[in-house]
MDAnalysis code that builds the backbone (N, CA, C; Angstrom):
import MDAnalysis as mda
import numpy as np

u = mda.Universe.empty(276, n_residues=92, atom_resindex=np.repeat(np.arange(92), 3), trajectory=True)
u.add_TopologyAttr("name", ["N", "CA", "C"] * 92)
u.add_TopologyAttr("resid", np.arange(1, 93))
u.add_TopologyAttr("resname", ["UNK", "UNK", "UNK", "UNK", "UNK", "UNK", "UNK", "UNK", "UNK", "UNK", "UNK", "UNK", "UNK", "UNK", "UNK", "UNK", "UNK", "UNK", "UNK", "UNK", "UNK", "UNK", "UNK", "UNK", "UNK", "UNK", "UNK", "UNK", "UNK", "UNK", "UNK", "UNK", "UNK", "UNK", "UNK", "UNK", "UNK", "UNK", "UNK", "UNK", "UNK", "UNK", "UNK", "UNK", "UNK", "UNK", "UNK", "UNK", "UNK", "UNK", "UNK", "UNK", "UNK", "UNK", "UNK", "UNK", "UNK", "UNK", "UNK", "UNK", "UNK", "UNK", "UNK", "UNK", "UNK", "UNK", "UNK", "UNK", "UNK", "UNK", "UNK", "UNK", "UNK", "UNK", "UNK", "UNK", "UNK", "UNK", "UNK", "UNK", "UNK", "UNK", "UNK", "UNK", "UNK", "UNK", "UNK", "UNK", "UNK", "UNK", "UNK", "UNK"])
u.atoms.positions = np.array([
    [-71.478, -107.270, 127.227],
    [-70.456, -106.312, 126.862],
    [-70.884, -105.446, 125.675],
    [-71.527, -106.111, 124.787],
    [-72.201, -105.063, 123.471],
    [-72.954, -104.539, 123.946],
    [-74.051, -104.286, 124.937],
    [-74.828, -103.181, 125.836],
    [-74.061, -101.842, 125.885],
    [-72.709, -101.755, 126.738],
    [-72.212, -100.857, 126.522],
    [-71.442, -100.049, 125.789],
    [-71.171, -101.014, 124.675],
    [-71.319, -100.423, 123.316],
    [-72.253, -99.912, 122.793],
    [-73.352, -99.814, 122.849],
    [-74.594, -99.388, 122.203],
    [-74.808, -98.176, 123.057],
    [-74.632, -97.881, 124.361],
    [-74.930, -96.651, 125.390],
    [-74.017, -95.867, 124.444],
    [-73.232, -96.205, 124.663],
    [-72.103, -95.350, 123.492],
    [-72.367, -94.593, 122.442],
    [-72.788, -95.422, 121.570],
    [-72.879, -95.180, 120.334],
    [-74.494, -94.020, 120.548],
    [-75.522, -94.465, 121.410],
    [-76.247, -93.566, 121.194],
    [-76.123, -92.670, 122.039],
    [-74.763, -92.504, 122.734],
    [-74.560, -91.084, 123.729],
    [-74.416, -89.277, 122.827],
    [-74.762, -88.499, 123.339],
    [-74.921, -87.182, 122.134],
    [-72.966, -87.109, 122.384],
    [-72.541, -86.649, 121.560],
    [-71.456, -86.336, 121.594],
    [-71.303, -84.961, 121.600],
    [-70.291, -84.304, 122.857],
    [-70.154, -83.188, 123.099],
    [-69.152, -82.471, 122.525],
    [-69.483, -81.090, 121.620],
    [-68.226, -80.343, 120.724],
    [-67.202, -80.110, 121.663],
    [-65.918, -80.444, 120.682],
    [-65.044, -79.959, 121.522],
    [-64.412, -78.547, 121.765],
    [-64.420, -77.929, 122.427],
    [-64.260, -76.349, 122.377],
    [-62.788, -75.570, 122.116],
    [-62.553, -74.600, 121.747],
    [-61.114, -74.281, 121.890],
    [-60.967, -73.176, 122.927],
    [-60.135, -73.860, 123.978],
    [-60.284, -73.606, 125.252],
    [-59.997, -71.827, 125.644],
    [-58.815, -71.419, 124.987],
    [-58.252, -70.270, 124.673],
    [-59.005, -69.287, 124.589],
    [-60.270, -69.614, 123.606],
    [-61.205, -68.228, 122.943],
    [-62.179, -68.005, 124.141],
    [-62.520, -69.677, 124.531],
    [-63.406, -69.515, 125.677],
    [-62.885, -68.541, 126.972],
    [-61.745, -68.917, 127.103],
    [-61.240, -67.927, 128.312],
    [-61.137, -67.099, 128.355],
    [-60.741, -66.188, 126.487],
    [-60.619, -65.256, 126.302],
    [-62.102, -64.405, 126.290],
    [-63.256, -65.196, 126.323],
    [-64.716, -64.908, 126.361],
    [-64.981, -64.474, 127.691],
    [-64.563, -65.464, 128.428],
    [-65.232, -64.964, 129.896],
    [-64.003, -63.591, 130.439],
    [-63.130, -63.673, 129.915],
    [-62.017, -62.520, 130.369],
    [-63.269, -61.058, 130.233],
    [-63.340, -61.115, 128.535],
    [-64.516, -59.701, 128.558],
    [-65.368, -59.949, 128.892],
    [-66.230, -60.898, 129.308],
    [-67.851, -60.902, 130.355],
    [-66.779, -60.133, 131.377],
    [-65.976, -60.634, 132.459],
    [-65.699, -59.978, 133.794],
    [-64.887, -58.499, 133.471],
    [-64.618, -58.066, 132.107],
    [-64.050, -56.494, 132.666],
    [-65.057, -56.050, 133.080],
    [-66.383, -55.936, 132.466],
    [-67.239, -55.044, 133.234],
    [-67.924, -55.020, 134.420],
    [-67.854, -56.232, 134.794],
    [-68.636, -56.745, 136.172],
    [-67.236, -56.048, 137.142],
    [-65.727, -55.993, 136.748],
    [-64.778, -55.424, 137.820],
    [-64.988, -54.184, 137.538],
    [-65.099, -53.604, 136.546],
    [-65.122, -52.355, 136.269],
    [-65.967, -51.589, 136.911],
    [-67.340, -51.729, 136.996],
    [-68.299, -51.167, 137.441],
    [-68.326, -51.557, 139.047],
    [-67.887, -52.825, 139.316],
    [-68.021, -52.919, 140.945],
    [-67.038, -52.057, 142.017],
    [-65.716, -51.838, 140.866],
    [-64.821, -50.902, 141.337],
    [-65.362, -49.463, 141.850],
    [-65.939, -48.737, 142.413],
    [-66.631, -47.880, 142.404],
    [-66.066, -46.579, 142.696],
    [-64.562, -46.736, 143.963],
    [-63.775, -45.781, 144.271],
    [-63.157, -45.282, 143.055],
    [-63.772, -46.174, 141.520],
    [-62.482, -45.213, 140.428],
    [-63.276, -44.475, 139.693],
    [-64.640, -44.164, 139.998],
    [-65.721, -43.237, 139.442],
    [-66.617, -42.952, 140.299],
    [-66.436, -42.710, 141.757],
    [-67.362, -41.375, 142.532],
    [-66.369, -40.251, 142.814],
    [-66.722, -39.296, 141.342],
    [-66.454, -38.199, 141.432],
    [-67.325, -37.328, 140.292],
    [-66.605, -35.811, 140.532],
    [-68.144, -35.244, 139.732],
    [-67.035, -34.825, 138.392],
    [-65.542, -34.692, 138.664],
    [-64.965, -34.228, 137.339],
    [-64.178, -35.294, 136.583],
    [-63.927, -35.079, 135.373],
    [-64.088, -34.154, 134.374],
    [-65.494, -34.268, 134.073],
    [-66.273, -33.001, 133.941],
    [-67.328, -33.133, 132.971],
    [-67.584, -33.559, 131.556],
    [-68.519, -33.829, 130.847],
    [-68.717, -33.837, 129.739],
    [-69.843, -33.617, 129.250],
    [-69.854, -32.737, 128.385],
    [-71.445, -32.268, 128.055],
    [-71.695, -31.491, 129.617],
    [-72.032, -30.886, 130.462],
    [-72.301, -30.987, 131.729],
    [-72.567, -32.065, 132.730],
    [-72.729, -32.907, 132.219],
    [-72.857, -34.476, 133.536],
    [-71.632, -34.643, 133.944],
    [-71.670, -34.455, 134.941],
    [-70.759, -35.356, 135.815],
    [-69.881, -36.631, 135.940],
    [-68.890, -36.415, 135.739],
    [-67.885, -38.213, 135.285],
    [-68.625, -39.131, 135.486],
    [-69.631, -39.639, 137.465],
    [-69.796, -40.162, 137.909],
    [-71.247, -40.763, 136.903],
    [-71.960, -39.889, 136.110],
    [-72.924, -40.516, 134.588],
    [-72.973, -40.542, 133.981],
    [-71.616, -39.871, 132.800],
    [-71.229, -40.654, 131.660],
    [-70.159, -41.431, 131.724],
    [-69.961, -41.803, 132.921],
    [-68.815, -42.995, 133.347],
    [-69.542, -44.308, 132.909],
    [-70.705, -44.366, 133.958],
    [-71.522, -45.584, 133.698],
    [-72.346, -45.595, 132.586],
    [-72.778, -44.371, 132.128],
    [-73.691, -44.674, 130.664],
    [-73.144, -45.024, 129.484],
    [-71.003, -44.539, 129.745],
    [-70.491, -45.006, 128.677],
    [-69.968, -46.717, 128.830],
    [-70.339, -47.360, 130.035],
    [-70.207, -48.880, 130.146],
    [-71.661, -49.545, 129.569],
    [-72.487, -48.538, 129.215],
    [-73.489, -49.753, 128.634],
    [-73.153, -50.130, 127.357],
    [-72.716, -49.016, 126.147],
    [-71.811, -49.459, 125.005],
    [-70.711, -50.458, 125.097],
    [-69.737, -50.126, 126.018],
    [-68.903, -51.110, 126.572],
    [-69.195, -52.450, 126.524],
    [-69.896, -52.560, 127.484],
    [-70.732, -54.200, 127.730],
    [-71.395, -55.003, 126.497],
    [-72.147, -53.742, 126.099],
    [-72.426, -54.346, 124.772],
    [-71.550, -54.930, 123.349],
    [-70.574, -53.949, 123.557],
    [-69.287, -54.654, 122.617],
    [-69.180, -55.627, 123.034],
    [-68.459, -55.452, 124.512],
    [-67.583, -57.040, 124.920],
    [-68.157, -58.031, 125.199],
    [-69.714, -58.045, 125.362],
    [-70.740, -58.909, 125.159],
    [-71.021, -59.830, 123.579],
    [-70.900, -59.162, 122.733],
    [-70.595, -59.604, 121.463],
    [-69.411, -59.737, 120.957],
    [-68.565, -59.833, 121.322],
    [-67.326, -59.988, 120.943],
    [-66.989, -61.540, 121.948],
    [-67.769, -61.381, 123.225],
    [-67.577, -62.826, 123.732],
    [-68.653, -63.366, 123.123],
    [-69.602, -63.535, 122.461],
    [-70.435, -64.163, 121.813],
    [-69.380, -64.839, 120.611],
    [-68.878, -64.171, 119.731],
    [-68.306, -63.998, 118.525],
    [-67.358, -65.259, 118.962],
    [-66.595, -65.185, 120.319],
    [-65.023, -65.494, 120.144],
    [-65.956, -67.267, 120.766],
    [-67.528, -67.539, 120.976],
    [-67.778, -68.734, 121.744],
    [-67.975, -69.283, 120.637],
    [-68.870, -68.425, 119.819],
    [-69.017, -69.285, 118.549],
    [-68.161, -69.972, 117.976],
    [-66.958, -69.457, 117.517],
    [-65.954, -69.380, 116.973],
    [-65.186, -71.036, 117.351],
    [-64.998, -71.000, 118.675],
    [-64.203, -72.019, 119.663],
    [-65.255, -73.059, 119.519],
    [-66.590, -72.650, 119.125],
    [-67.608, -74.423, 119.296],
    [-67.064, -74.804, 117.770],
    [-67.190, -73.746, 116.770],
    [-67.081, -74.430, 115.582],
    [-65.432, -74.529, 114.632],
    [-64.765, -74.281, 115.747],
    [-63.199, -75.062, 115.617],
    [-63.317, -76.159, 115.998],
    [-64.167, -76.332, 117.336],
    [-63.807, -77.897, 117.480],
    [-64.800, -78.956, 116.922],
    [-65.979, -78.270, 116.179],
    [-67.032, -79.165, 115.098],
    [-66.262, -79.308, 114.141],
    [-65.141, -78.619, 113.830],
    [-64.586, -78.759, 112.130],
    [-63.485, -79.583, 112.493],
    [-62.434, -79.874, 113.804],
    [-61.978, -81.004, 114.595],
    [-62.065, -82.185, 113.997],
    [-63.223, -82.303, 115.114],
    [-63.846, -83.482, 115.127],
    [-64.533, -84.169, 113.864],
    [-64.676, -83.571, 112.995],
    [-65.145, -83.427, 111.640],
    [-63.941, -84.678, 110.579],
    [-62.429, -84.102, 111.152],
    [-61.878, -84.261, 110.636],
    [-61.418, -85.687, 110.885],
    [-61.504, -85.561, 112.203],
    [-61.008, -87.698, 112.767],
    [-61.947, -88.764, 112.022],
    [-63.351, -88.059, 112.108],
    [-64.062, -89.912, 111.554],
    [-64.033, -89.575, 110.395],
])
């Protein structure tokens, strides 16, 4: 019976996450993956800007996009691992 006490004790222990931020993480990974797959809501040529065509500063203005909400779900994972390191911190 102390065997599996000892598996125990040297098992890695996994952070606990805060579930919320995480969801709220993958929410902005998928606007842009819907956004851009949506395609009927940007093949068109107006409004212009600069002279290009909606249909390429539509998508050239989703690479800024992505890149925010890419770091901002970075930001909000971090965040949720080390709520639940400061947790768990607190029980033992």
């Amino acid at each position: 019976m102390s065997l599996g006490n000892d598996e125990r004790s040297r098992a890695p222990r996994v952070p606990q996450t805060d579930k919320p931020k995480m969801i709220a993480a993958g929410v902005l990974l998928l606007i842009p993956i819907v956004a851009l797959m949506w395609v009927p809501s940007y093949t068109r040529t107006e409004p212009e800007l600069f002279g290009f065509p909606f249909f390429f500063w539509y998508q050239f203005l989703w690479v800024f996009l992505c890149s925010a909400m890419t770091w901002c779900a970075y930001l909000l994972t971090l965040a949720a691992r080390r709520g639940g390191d400061d947790r768990e911190g607190d029980r033992s």
